[in-house]
N, C-alpha and C positions, 0 to 999 in steps of 0.2 A: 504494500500500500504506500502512495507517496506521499510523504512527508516535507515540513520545512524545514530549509535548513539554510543558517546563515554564513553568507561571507566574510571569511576574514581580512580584516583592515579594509574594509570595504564601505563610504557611505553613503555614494552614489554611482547611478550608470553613467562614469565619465569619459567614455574611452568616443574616441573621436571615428569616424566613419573609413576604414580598413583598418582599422585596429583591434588587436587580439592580443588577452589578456589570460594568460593559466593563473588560476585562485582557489587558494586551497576552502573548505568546507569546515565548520564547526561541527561537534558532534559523530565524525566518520572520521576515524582515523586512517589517514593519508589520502583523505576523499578529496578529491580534485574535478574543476571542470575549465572548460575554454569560455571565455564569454569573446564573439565575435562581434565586431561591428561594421555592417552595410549598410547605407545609407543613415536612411534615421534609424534605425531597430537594432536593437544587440541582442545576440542569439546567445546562448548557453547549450552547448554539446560536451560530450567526451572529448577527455584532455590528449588521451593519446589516439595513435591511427592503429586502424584494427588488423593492419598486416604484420607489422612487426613491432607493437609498441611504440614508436615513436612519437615523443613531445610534438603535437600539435604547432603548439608557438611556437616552433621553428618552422613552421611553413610558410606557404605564402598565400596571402589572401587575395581577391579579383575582386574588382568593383562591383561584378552579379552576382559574387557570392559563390564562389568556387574557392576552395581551403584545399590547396597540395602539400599532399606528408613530402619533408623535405628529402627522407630515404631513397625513395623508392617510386614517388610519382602518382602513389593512390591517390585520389580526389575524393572529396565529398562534396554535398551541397549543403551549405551552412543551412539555409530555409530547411529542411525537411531531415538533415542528414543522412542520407540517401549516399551509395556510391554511383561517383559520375566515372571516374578513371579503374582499372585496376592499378596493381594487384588485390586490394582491398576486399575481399567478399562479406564483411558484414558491415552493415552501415553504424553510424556513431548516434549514440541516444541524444535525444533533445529532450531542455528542459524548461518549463516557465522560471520563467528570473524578472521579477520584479523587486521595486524598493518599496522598504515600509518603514516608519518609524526610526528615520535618516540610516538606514543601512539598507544593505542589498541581500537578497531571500532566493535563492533555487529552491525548487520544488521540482522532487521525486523520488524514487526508491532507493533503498541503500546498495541493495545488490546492482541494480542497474548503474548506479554510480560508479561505482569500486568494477564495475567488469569492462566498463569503458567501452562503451559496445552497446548493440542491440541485435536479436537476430532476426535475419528477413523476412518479411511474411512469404509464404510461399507454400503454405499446406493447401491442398488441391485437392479434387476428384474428376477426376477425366472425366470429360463427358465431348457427345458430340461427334464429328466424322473427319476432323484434321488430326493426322498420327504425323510427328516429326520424329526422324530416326536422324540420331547422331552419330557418324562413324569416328570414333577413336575418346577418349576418356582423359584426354590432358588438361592441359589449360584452358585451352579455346572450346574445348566441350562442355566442361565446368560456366567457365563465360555463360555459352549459348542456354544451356538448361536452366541455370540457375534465374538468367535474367528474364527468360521465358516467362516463368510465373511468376516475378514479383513485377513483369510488363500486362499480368492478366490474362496472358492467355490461359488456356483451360481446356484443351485437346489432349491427347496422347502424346506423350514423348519415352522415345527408347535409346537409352546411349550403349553403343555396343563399341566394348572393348577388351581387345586382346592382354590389357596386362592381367596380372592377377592379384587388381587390387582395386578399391576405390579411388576416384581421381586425386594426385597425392598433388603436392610443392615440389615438383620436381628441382629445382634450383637448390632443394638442400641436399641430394642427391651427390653434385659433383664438391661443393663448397664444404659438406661435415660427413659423407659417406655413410648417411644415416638408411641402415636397412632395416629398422624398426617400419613397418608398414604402420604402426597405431601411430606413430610419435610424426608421420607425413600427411598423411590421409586427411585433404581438408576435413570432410563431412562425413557422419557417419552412416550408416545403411537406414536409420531411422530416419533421416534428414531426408533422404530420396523418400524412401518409402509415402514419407509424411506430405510429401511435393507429389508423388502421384506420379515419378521417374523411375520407369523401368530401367535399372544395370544389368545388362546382360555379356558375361564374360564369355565372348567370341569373338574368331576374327573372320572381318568379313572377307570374302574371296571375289565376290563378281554385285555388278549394280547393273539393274536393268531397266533405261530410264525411260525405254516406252512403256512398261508396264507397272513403271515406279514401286519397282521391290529391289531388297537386299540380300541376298546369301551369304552365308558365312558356309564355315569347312564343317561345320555340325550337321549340316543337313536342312538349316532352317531358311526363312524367308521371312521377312519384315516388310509391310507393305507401309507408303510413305504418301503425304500430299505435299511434305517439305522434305527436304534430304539436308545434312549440312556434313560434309566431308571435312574432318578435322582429323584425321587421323597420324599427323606428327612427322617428324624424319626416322630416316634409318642409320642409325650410325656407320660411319667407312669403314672398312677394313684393307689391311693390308697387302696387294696380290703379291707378296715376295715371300720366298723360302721360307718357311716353319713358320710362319706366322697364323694359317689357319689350320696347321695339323697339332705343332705343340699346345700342351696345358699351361695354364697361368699364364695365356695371352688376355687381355681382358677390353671389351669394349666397355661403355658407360652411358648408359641410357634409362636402368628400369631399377626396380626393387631386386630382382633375382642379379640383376652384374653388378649390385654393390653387395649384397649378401656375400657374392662369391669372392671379391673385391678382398672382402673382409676377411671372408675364411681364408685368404691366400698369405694375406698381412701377417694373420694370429697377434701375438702378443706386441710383434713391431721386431724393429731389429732386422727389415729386409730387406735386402735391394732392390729397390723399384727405381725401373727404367721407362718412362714415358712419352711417347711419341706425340708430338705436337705441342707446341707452344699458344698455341690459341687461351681462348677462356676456358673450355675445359681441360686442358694439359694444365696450365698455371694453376687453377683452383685445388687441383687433385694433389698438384705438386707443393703445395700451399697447406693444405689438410694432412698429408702424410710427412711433414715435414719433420714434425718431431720428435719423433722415435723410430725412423728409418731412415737409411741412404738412398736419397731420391737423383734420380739425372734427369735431365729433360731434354729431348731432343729436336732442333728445330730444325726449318729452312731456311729463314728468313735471317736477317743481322743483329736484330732485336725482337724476345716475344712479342708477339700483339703488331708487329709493324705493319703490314697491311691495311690495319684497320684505326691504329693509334699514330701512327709513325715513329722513326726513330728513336727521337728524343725523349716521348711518355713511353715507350718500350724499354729506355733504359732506365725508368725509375724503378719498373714491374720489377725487370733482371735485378735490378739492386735488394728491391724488397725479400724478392723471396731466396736473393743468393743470401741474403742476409738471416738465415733461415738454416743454412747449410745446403743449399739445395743449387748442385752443378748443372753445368749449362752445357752443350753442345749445338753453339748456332751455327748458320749455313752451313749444315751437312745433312747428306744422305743419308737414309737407310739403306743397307743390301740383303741381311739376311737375319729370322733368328735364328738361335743354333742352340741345338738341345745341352742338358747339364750331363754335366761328366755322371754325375750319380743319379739320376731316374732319366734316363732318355727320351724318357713319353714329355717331361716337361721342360720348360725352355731354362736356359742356363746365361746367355747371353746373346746380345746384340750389335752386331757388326754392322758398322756403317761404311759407305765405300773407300774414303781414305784411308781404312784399313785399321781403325779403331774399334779396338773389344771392348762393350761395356756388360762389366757381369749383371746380371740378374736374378732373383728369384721367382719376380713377375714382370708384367710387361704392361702398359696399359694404353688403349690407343685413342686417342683424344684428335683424330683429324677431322674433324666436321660430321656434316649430317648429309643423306637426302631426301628428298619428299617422300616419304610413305605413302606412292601412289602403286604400288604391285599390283591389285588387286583392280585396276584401271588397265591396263598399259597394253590391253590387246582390246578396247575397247573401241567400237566405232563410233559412236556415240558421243565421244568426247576424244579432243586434239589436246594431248600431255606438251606442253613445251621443251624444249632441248635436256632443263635438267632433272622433269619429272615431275615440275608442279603445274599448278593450273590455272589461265591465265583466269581472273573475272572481272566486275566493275565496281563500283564505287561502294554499292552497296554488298560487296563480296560475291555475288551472283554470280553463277558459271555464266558465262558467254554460250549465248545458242543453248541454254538449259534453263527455262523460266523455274526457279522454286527450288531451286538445288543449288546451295552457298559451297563455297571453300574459304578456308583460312587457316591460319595458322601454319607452320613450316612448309605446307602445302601449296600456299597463295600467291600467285603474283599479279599486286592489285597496283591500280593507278594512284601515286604518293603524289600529295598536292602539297608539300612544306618547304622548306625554305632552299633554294637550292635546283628546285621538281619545278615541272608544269603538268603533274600528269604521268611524268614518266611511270613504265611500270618497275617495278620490285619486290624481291622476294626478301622478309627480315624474319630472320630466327628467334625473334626476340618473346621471353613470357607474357609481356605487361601486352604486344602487341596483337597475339593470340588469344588473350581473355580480350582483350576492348574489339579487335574482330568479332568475336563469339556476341558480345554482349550488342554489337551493332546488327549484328544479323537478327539477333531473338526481337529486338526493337523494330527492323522491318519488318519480319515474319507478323508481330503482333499489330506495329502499325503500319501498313505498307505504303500511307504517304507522307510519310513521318523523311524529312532527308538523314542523311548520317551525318552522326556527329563525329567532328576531325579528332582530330587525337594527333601528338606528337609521340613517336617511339620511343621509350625508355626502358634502359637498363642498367643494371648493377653486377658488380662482381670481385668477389674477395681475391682478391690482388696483395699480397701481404696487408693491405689497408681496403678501408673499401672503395670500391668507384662508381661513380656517380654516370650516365651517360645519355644526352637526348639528341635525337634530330636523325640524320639518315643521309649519306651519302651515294645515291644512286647514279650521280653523275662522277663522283670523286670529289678529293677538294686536292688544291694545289700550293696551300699559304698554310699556315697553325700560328697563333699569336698563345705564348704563355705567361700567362701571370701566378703571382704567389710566390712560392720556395720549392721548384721542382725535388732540387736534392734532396730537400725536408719530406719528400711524399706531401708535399701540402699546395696542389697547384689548379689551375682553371687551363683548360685548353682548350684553345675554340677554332675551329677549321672551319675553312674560308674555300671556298669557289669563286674567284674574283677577290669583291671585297664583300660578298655576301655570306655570313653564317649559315652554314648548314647543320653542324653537329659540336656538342658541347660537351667534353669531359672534364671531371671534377674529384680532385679527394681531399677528403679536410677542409672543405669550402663552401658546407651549407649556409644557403641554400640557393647558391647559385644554379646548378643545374637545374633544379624545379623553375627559376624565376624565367631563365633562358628559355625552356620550352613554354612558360604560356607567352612568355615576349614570341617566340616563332610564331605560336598559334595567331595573333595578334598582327603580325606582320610591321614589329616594332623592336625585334633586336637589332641590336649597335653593330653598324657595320665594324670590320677586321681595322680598319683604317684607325678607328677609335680608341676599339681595345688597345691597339697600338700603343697612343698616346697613354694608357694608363686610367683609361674611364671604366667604370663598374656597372655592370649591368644589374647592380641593386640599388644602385640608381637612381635607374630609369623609371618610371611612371606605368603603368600598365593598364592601355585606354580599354573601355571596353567592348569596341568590335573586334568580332573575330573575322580572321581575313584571310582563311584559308579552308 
């Protein structure tokens, strides 16, 4: 039941219009809330964001009332607390917050205060003749179903997927090696149940979209009036010598290759030798760092340079050598080669220069590709060059009315800073839940437009990194600011003198601020940064202009 409860040092509503104020509670021990202010109104929600705790008051707040967690790029909507961005899948509780008797009063419950949260409405009972089948159980599935029901809809939905698990957080996966299924697992089976979400653990084999059903390899069929193809990437593998015959070669994608990940580790104390320098080669190399001999094997001059460049590639290599954790940049692989003492399993890795590096395990972190198998002899649908599929704004297959893709699958037309439209394919989690979630939003309102969205991501990089925007065209300039060498810097890539993509450590809450200035069509040109200007700044009008 909810209750009053007073503000401390508090004796009026004085906070001025985008000002945001964390205030602790009398009576609730460590009870906290955010009082926002937009316009004339000040709101009272949950002090932290519901994905990973994070203080509120570090975010940034928008003139219409859009509050970004400074981590990670969740959104809420101050008016309703509602999630507008992910990763965030429960929304933040709102409170009445009035003054009385010269001080300031929140009213509500205690548990709902202290859990900083609310959970979604979304308990259902199907009814009616629209059945949506969702292929695969990740991010961008979770997205699509969840947002379904609390958009109203109220049909049948069936999410069918091959892991053997409920739709987890994949990202703690490569970053803390966690094979605990309970301790990932957004939701639990009562949570679908209760939403009126059939999970059905199969994988599909073939779709047939004249007659709008799905097969899987069990034998079954699922028939569909909406289809949304989210079914994820397939990790690479190595075509060279022992790599797919020896044991303790390991890919890294699901609950069962960190399980096994683990059992390979045991107590620690291993050689682990890992191929690729990307974000999951580092993260992995990062997490087993200490209490094994980890090496990391790249192509490139510096990890991450491809997508970071040089210069932020050499902080990463600093971070995690700092770590104990060796490097072997631009070199080859040639072979692995099995152990002197069990033959069946790998012993070491030989790169072409003619460098032995011992092993116990192996682990291979070189990219992903579209989990379109079960397509790719399809007439019905044109797969692109690398397996994913193209659609339009609203994720909609081209030539397939009512059948979405997204997520590692997608390559949709990007309209942000940089883009006109170009198409692109992003691996990114936060970008496959907010696909997911724009598709359930057509599906339920279909003349509803999509709402943009900037790309964001993060990644444990010995510190963490912050990262928005998308270079589909490249960029050709970087301006950095802060103390690179400190791991404490802002880096903004430039296509001309235009910003396209923003990376950050140690610098909230620049990257949040960066991407709604993208969305906005009001980040500071490269030219700027230059000079030493901050894009915390800058002002944040409120159209959106992309």
């Amino acid at each position: 039941m909810a209750q009053e409860y007073k503000v401390k040092g508090l004796s009026a509503l004085d906070l001025k219009s985008g000002e945001k104020r964390e205030v602790e509670l009398e009576g609730i021990e460590g009870g906290k809330v955010l009082l926002a202010r937009v316009g004339s109104t000040t709101h009272a929600l949950s002090s932290n964001c519901t994905h990973y705790g994070a203080p509120l008051k570090l975010g940034v707040l928008t003139p219409e009332g859009r509050l970004t967690c400074a981590w990670h790029g969740a959104c809420f909507n101050v008016g309703t607390g509602d999630v507008e961005d992910a990763p965030a899948l429960d929304p933040l509780a709102k409170f009445e917050v009035y003054e009385k008797s010269g001080a300031v009063y929140i009213k509500g419950e205690e548990a709902t205060i202290k859990a900083s949260r609310r959970q979604p409405n979304v308990r259902c009972k199907a009814q009616g003749k629209e059945k949506v089948v969702v292929v695969g159980g990740g991010s961008g599935a979770m997205g699509t179903v969840q947002a379904l029901r609390e958009q109203g809809f109220d049909g049948e939905i069936s999410m069918i997927s091959k892991e053997p698990n409920l739709p987890i957080d994949r990202t703690k996966l490569s970053k803390a090696l966690i094979g605990d299924k309970s301790k990932v697992e957004w939701r639990s089976q009562e949570f679908f149940d209760d939403a009126a979400i059939a999970t059905i653990s199969d994988e599909v084999s073939s779709v047939d979209f004249k007659s709008k059903s799905v097969s899987t390899k069990s034998g079954k069929s699922y028939p569909y009036t909406k289809l949304v193809l989210a079914s994820g990437g397939t990790p690479k593998t190595l075509p060279l010598p022992g790599f797919k015959d020896l044991k303790n070669v390991f890919l890294l994608r699901t609950i069962p290759h960190v399980q096994a990940i683990n059992g390979a580790v045991g107590e620690g104390g291993k050689k682990v030798v890992i191929v690729g320098s990307s974000f999951i080669g580092m993260e992995v190399a990062n997490c087993l760092s200490s209490n094994n001999d980890v090496t990391v094997i790249g192509m490139e001059s510096t990890p991450l340079e491809a997508v970071m460049g040089k210069e932020v590639g050499k902080v990463f290599q600093k971070l995690i050598s700092g770590k104990g954790v060796k490097f072997h940049m631009e070199a080859s692989v040639d072979s692995a080669k099995p152990s002197k003492d069990d033959s069946s399993k790998v012993g070491s890795v030989s790169l072409k220069d003619g460098t032995n590096l011992e092993a116990d395990l192996v682990i291979l972190g070189i990219g992903v590709t579209p989990a379109t198998e079960y397509l790719q002899n399809n007439s019905a649908i044109q797969l692109e060059k690398d397996g994913s599929i193209k659609t339009k704004e609203t994720f909609e297959v081209e030539g397939q009315p009512g059948v979405y893709a997204i997520g590692d699958i997608a390559t949709y037309p990007y309209h942000g800073p940089g883009s006109n439209g170009d198409y692109t394919r992003i691996e990114h989690w936060n970008v496959a839940q907010n696909s997911g979630r724009s598709v359930a939003a057509h599906i339920a309102k279909p003349s509803v437009a999509p709402k943009p969205f900037i790309p964001v991501f993060w990644s444990a990089q010995g510190s963490q990194l912050r990262y928005c925007g998308n270079t589909p065209n490249g960029w050709d300039d970087l301006v950095l600011q802060g103390k690179p060498d400190d791991a404490k810097f802002a880096a903004f890539y430039g296509k001309g003198d235009t910003v396209v993509a923003v990376a950050s450590m140690q610098m909230d809450p620049v990257m949040t601020q960066s991407a709604e200035l993208m969305r906005r069509g009001n980040m500071l040109p490269l030219s700027e940064l230059r000079q030493g200007k901050s894009v915390l700044d800058v002002g944040l009008p409120s159209e959106i202009k992309i």
